[in-house]
VEXFIRO-664335 format. One record per residue (C-alpha): y, z, x. Coordinates in steps of 0.1 Angstrom, whole numbers, plus 5000, padded with zeros to 4 digits. Last residue first. Layout:
REM VEXFIRO-664335
YZX...
This chain:
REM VEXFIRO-664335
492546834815492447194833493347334867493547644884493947674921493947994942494348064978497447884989498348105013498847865042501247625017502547345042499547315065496847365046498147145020500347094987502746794976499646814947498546474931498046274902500346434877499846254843497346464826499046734825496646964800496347264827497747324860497547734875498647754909498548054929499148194961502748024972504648224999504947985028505547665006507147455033508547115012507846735033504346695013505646424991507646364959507346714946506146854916504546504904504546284875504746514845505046274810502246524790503546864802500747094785500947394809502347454846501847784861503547844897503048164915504248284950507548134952509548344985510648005003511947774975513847534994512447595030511947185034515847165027516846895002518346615019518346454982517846734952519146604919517446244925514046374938513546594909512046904910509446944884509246644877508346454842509646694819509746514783507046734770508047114780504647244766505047464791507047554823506347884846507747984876507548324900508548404934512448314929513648474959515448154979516648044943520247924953519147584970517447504939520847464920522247224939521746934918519447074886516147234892514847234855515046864845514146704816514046914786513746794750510946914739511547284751508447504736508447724769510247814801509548134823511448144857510948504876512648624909516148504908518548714925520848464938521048344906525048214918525548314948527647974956528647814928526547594910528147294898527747124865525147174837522147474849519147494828518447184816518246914784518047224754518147064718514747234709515047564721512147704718511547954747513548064773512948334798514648424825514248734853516148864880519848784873522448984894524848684902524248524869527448334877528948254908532748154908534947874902533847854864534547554840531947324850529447564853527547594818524247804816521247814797521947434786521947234749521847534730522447434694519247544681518647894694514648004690514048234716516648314752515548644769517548704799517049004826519249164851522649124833525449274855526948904859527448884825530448924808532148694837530048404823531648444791529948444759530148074755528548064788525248164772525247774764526047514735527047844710527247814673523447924662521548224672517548234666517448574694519148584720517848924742520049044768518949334797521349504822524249514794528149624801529749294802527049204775528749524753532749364758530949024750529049094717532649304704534848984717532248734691530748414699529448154676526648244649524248574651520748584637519348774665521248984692519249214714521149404740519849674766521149924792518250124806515949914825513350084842510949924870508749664874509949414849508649144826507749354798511749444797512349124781510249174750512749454734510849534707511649594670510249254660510849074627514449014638517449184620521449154633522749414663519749584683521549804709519749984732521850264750522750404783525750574791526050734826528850524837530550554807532650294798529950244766530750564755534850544749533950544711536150414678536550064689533149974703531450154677533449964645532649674661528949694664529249724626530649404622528449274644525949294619522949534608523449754636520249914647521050224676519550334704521650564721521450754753524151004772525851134743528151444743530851314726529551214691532051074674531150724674527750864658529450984626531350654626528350444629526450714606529350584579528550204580525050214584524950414551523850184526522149914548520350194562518850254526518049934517515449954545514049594548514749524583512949874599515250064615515050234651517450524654516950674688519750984693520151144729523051374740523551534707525551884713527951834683525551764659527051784626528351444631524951324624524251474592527251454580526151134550522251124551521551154517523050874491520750604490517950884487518850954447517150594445513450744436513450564407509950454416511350134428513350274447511350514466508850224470511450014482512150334509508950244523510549944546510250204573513250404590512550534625514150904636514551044670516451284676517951464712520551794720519651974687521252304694523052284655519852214635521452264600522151854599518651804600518651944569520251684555516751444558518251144574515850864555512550664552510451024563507150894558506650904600506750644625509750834642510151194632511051324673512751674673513951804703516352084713515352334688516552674694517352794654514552674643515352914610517652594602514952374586515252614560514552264539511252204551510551814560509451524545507551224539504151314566501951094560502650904586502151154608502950924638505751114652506151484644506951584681508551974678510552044709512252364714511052614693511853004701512253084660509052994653508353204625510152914599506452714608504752954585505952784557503552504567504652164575503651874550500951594547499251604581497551334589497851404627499551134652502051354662501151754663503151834690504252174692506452324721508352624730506452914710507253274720507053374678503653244680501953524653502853324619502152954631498952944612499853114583500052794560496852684572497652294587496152014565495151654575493551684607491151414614493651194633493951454663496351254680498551524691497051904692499552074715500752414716502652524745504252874748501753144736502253474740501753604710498553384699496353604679495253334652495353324617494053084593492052894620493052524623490952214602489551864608489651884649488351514662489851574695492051384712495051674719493152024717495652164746496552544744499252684769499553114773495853124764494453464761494853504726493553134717489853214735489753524716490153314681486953084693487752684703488552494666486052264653485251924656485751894695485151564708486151654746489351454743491551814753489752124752492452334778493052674773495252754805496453104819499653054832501153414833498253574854496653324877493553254885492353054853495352854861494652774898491352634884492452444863494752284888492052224907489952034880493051834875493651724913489851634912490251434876493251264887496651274874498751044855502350944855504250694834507350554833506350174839502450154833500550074864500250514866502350704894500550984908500451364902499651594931500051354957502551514983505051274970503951254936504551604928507951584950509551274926508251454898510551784909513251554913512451374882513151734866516251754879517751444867516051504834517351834829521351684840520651464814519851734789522651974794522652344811519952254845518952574855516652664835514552364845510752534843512452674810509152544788511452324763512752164797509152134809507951964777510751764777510451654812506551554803507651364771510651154797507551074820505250964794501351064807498950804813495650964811493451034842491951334832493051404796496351614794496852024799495951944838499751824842501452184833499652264866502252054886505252164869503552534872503852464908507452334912508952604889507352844915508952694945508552534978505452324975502852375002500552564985499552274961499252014989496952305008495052344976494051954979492652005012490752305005489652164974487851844996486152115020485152314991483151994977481051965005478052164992478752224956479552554945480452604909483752694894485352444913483252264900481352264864480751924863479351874900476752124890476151954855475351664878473751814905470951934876470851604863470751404900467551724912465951644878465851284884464251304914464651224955467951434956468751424993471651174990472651364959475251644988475551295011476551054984479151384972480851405003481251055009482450984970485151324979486651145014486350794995488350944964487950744935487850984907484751144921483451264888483350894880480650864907478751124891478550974860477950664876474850824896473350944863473250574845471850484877468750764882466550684854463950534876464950584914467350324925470350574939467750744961467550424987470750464998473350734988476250575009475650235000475550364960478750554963480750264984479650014957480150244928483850374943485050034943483749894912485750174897488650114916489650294945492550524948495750334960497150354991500750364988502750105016505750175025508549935044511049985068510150355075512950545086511150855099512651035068511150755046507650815056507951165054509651165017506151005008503851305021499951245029501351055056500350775077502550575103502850265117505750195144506149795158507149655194508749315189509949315229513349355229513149745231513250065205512950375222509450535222510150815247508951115224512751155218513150815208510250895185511751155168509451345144509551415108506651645098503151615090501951285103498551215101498150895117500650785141499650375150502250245177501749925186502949795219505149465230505449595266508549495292509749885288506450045278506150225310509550305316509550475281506650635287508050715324511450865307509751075279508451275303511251365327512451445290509651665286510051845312506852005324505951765356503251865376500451615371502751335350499951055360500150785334497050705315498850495288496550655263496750995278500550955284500450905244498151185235500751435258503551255244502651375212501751735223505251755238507351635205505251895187501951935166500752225147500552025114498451735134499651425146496551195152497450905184496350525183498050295206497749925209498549745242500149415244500449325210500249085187496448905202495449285196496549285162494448975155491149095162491849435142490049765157493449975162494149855122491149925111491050285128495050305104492950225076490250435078492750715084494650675049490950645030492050844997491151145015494351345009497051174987498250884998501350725022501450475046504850365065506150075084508450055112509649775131509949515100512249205102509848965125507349015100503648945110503349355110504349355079501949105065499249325088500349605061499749465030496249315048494849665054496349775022494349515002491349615023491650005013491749904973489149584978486149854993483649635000485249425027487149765044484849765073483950155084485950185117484450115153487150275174487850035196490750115225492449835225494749635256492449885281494550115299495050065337491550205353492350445372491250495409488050405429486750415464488550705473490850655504489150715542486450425529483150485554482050125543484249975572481050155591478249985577480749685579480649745619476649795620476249445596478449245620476749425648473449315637474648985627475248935663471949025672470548775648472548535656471248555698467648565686468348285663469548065695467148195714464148075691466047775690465947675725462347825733461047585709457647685688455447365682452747535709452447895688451947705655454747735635455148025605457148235629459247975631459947985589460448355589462948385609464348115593464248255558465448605572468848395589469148265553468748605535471048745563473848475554473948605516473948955514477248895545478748735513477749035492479149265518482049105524483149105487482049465481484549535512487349325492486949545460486449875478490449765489491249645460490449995445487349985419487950095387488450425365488050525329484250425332483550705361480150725372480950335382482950395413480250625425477350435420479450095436479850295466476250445466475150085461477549935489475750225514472350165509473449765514474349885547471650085556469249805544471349525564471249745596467249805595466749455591468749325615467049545642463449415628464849095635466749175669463349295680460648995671463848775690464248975721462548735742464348435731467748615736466148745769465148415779468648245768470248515787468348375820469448055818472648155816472248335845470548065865473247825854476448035862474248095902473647705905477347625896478747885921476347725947477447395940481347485945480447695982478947355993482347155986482046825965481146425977477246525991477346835970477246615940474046445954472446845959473946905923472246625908468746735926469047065911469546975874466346725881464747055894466247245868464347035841461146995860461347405859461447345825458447175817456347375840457547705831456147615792452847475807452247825820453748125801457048195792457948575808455848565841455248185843459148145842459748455868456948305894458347955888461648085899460648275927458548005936461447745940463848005954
């Protein structure tokens, strides 16, 4: 057995190496013959047969160790063939994603990547040794690893056959980015951006709606909202879906079970539907951003129901009354862009073209041709983006001038758009309201209750039989204009405007048509009158703001209706058969002309039914067949010559609304022996039966009103039909004699503005300091104590002006009962008020329905509020304005401050014995959420003021602004970045 075994050692390790172990068995050997000596024969044997074939394994292992590397080799690179088709295939698709499953054998793999690099490395390694240094022992034992790799390798290889597919859905992503425009440089689109993320920050607002006309930038802003950093930390998932005309309930939850990427293969009822996308978004805070939205849809129906997890609705409109009908919680109208706005975005937009010599003066031209509409400034950038000389910008210009009439490339895509709004409207009396709009400057702030006129006088609201009931209508036909975007709403409270595009269009609808056919010069500079053919084709003529010194003689104008040449201060003289052929007539304005008289010719127009006269100051009087107008519905004389009630007036039997203003000229008159007018204007008033409107606004010296106040009171106290009055009563003893002879001021739908005493202004200064219409006003100046007649009208008043009154210590004199309807307060120049109001005598809330104060020098007042405050009381509170009060030392008087939770606006100057502004004595264990909704505090020239608040204890969550000048005692603010987040602007000045 001996030289078997050396003959098999010698054969497969070579010579010394079959030595040196076969000394090893042999001392193996000779321990098992000694064991055998003590331990059965047949037991050694079995021990000497395990060890030979052990032995012999190890030499094959060690043998086979060049094979099971090249073996190993060849597995790993099929397998890691394999993991890279896998991983190939699962990422062709980026809207899926591995399954766990792939996931896990990935896993493997790359860990199994790992431990046949290191068994490669030590391959390598021994095969680096000298043949003599290599050890039998270990090249076995790698031999025998590397096989079992192999199979390792061979049986992943195999795992890697995946019976499922090797990827499935991704679940959708939190945001899907859509890479919008930023909204930086363009302040008009930011600012809505950030209106609306306020909302979305409110716990109190689900649903919030955007509204604009078309490309005013509606879907930029709903992209920035999908693309905000902050909205996705809100939300869990944020979902973007257009809703075009065409679309339905199904077609919505189609884009929304795309975006939620729920698998509905085979299901066609909608609400099987609507169930899994609301089972989907059950536990998720989502965002819902609609854009486009034609028509009211039901979202409940859609499977967005509402849930307990803060989810929140936005949705854009071209159409207002959308917004609302889908329950909106708040609206947001996007304004067109500014100026600046549209220069910055035109001149990025055109690029390196816009700085060509010459070319900037041209390219704001152009720009203001855009009227700040991003979809028409894109448009146009690209169309002058290829101009690369001045010629090519002039020529576009006068191009982009003359459109619609002349092609410009891109520009029919924008009419389109706007032509659709105009199509859209459901009536004839609805368009020609709109087109009436193009027969003012571009852009002009248009008077609402002037454009109603003009459309009652037209017949557009024929079927509305009295005046108020016209207006009512005819702000329901505004109310549509502006909410599919044909006219818009101008800064200025009662006034619309429309833009230069929308006007163009409606120009060119006009010139289309057959009974609106539009000659429209108005502000183009015009010295002389458009040609006589042009007048006979016009149905509506507009020459207003032109510089027109004369009127053709005779003109061809049969079938014309509106006639308007206001403020064309040049014209002084009107032929006196101008007016003979426009027997269709309906309205003539000629205010702010310098016309002298009216021509005879005027008696022709026998279908008049507004004539505007005010501002022709030269104008002192009127014809007397005055009757022949035997339609009128409007006549307006105020700012005119005309010092007094012409009797003529009285002849116009259909008049429904006069207005009438009465200088200080009639001293002249007097003077000049002209006194005969003292006794004119006796039945004139109560001639007019059908008055529903009548604005007398008197100048203080008029000796003539003082003459006949007194009977035109009781004239006007008769008049049953009125709706509006604003009326100049010298004393109350006037006002008396209306409150007792008329039932008007019950009336629900009475409004009136009542000016009772004389004050140097005619205004009503109060209303500047609201948002909105206020229609029933007082304004008492001069007055002592308290009167019943001044109470009964401030129980019915919205706005109250005091005005240098004596005899009363606080409005409470008046009755704080009388005026808990009053909206705004104007207190100027009363001596003996010592507080605004008095509450020691009252058991319930006063100023309940106050918004706004002002009070200005009243030198004995010591604060605003004396005694308890009743619950409610100036709960309404918005705006604090306090001037020229010396002797003032608190304003926020015990208990008072915890009424003002909307007071967002306060202002105290040269108030000099104020020394806080809330004072820690009248306000201990004062709430830290005290004045939560005050966004702007100004304080001016308070010498003695110490401090606003003591400390910084008081949460300002709504304060923007401050504004400190000449207070040279306050040291510090109770202000930080902690307490007043919003805090963005500071003004101050020693």
């Amino acid at each position: 057995m001996s030289n078997y075994l050396q003959l098999y050692f010698g054969v497969h390790l070579g010579h010394r190496q079959s030595e040196l172990f076969l000394a090893y068995l042999t001392r193996r050997l000779q321990n098992m013959v000694e064991a055998a000596a003590t331990a059965a024969a047949v037991e050694a044997y079995r021990d000497g047969k395990s060890l030979i074939a052990y032995v012999g394994r190890k030499i094959n292992y060690a043998s086979d160790l060049a094979k099971n590397f090249r073996r190993l080799t060849a597995e790993a690179d099929k397998l890691f063939a394999r993991r890279d088709d896998v991983e190939a295939e699962a990422n062709k698709d980026k809207t899926k994603k591995k399954t766990k499953e792939c996931e896990a054998w990935i896993g493997r793999v790359k860990n199994v990547e790992h431990e046949v690099q290191e068994l490669e490395n030590e391959y390598i390694k021994g095969r680096k040794r000298p043949l003599k240094q290599r050890r039998i022992w270990s090249a076995s034992n790698l031999s025998k690893r590397l096989a079992e790799k192999c199979e390792e390798l061979h049986s992943l290889w195999a795992e890697g056959r995946l019976e499922t597919e090797a990827v499935v859905e991704r679940p959708p992503e939190p945001v899907r980015i859509m890479h919008a425009p930023k909204t930086e440089n363009k302040p008009s689109i930011h600012c809505a951006v950030e209106e609306i993320l306020g909302y979305l920050r409110d716990p109190n607002v689900r649903r919030i709606g955007l509204w604009g006309t078309v490309g005013i930038g509606k879907t930029t802003i709903m992209h920035n909202l999908n693309d905000d950093v902050e909205i996705s930390k809100m939300f869990d998932i944020v979902i973007s879906a257009s809703v075009s005309k065409e679309s339905s309930i199904e077609k919505l939850q189609k884009a929304i079970v795309q975006r939620l990427k729920l698998n509905t293969e085979g299901i066609s009822d909608p609400d099987e539907i609507s169930w899994r996308i609301s089972k989907e978004l059950e536990n998720k805070k989502f965002l819902l951003l609609l854009d486009e939205v034609w028509n009211v849809f039901d979202l409940q129906a859609a499977g967005l129901h509402d849930n307990n997890q803060d989810s929140k609705i936005v949705l854009a409109s071209r159409y207002q009354h959308i917004c609302w009908d889908m329950e909106v919680d708040e609206l947001v109208n996007v304004k067109r862009l500014s100026e600046t706005d549209a220069w910055k975005m035109f001149r990025e937009k055109v690029g390196r073209n816009i700085n060509l010599p010459g070319v900037e003066p041209l390219a704001r031209l152009v720009v203001t041709e855009c009227a700040g509409l991003p979809l028409l400034i894109d448009r146009v950038a690209r169309y002058f983006r290829k101009k690369d000389n001045i010629n090519l910008w002039r020529d576009g210009l006068r191009s982009l001038r003359r459109w619609p009439s002349v092609k410009v490339q891109g520009m029919d895509e924008v009419l389109e758009f706007l032509k659709f709004c105009y199509d859209e409207l459901d009536d004839e009396g609805q368009k020609i309201c709109s087109l009436y709009g193009a027969l003012f400057p571009e852009d002009s702030d248009v008077y609402i209750d002037y454009l109603l006129e003009c459309w009652r006088a037209e017949g557009f609201l024929s079927d509305a039989v009295d005046f108020t009931e016209a207006r009512d209508r005819g702000h329901g036909i505004l109310h549509d204009l502006i909410d599919v975007s044909l006219l818009e709403r101008s800064e200025k409270i009662k006034h619309v405007r429309m833009n230069k595009v929308l006007r163009n269009m409606a120009l060119k609808i006009s010139s289309e048509g057959k009974n609106s056919k539009f000659l429209v010069k108005a502000c183009e500079g015009l010295k002389e009158p458009p040609d006589e053919e042009d007048w006979k084709m016009a149905n509506r003529i507009s020459l207003m703001d032109n510089q027109l010194c004369t009127l053709p003689g005779t003109v061809d104008c049969t079938s014309l209706l509106t006639l308007m040449l206001q403020r064309n201060y040049e014209l002084a003289l009107i032929p006196d058969t101008f007016f003979g052929s426009m027997e269709k007539l309906r309205v003539l304005d000629l205010h702010g002309t310098r016309i002298t008289s009216l021509p005879s010719s005027m008696l022709c127009l026998t279908a008049l039914r507004a004539l505007y006269l005010n501002s022709c100051s030269l104008l002192t009087e009127l014809p007397i067949q005055m009757k022949a107008l035997a339609h009128l519905e409007v006549l307006d004389i105020r700012g005119t010559g005309i010092d007094y009630l012409p009797v003529q007036i009285g002849d116009l039997l259909t008049l429904r609304c006069l207005r009438i203003s009465l200088s200080n000229s009639c001293i002249r008159r007097v003077i000049e022996g002209r006194s005969r007018v003292m006794d004119m204007g006796q039945n004139v008033i109560s001639r007019l039966s059908l008055l529903e409107e009548l604005s007398i606004d008197v100048h203080p010296n008029n000796q003539w009103w003082n003459v006949v106040v007194k009977t035109i009171t009781q004239e006007v106290a008769t008049l049953t039909r009125l709706t509006s009055l604003s009326f100049c009563f010298p004393s109350v003893e006037y006002l008396k004699i209306f409150v007792s002879s008329s039932s008007l001021l019950k009336n629900i739908c009475f409004t009136f503005r009542f000016s009772v005493g004389y004050h140097e202004s005619t205004r009503y200064r109060i209303l500047d300091h609201f948002q909105y219409e206020i229609c029933r006003c007082l304004k008492y100046a001069n007055g002592v104590g308290v009167d019943h007649a001044i109470a009964a009208v401030l129980a019915e008043t919205d706005a109250f002006e005091l005005l240098c009154h004596k005899g009363i210590s606080s409005i409470s004199d008046f009755g704080n009962a009388n005026m808990n309807k009053i909206r705004g307060c104007l207190i100027e120049g009363c001596s003996d008020i010592e507080a605004i109001v008095d509450g020691n005598h009252s058991t319930a809330g006063a100023l309940e329905c106050m918004e706004k104060i002002v009070v200005n020098n009243a030198p004995k007042l010591t604060c605003l509020w004396d005694g308890p405050v009743q619950s409610g009381s100036l709960a309404q509170l918005t705006s604090l304005s306090i001037y020229k009060c010396p002797k003032l030392m608190k304003i926020f008087s015990c208990g008072m401050i915890q009424q003002l939770s909307k007071l967002q606006y306060l202002r105290v100057e040269e108030c000099h014995e104020i020394s806080e502004i809330i004072m820690k004595a009248e306000n201990n264990n004062l709430d830290p959420n005290a004045l939560p909704g005050l966004k702007t505090l100004i304080l001016i020239d308070l010498p003695k003021l110490r401090s606003i608040w003591t400390d910084n204890s008081l949460v300002w969550p709504s304060l923007e602004s401050i504004t400190i000048c000449t207070c040279q005692s306050l040291k510090r603010l109770p202000f930080s970045n902690h307490n007043a987040a919003k805090l963005r602007h500071i003004e101050t000045q020693r």
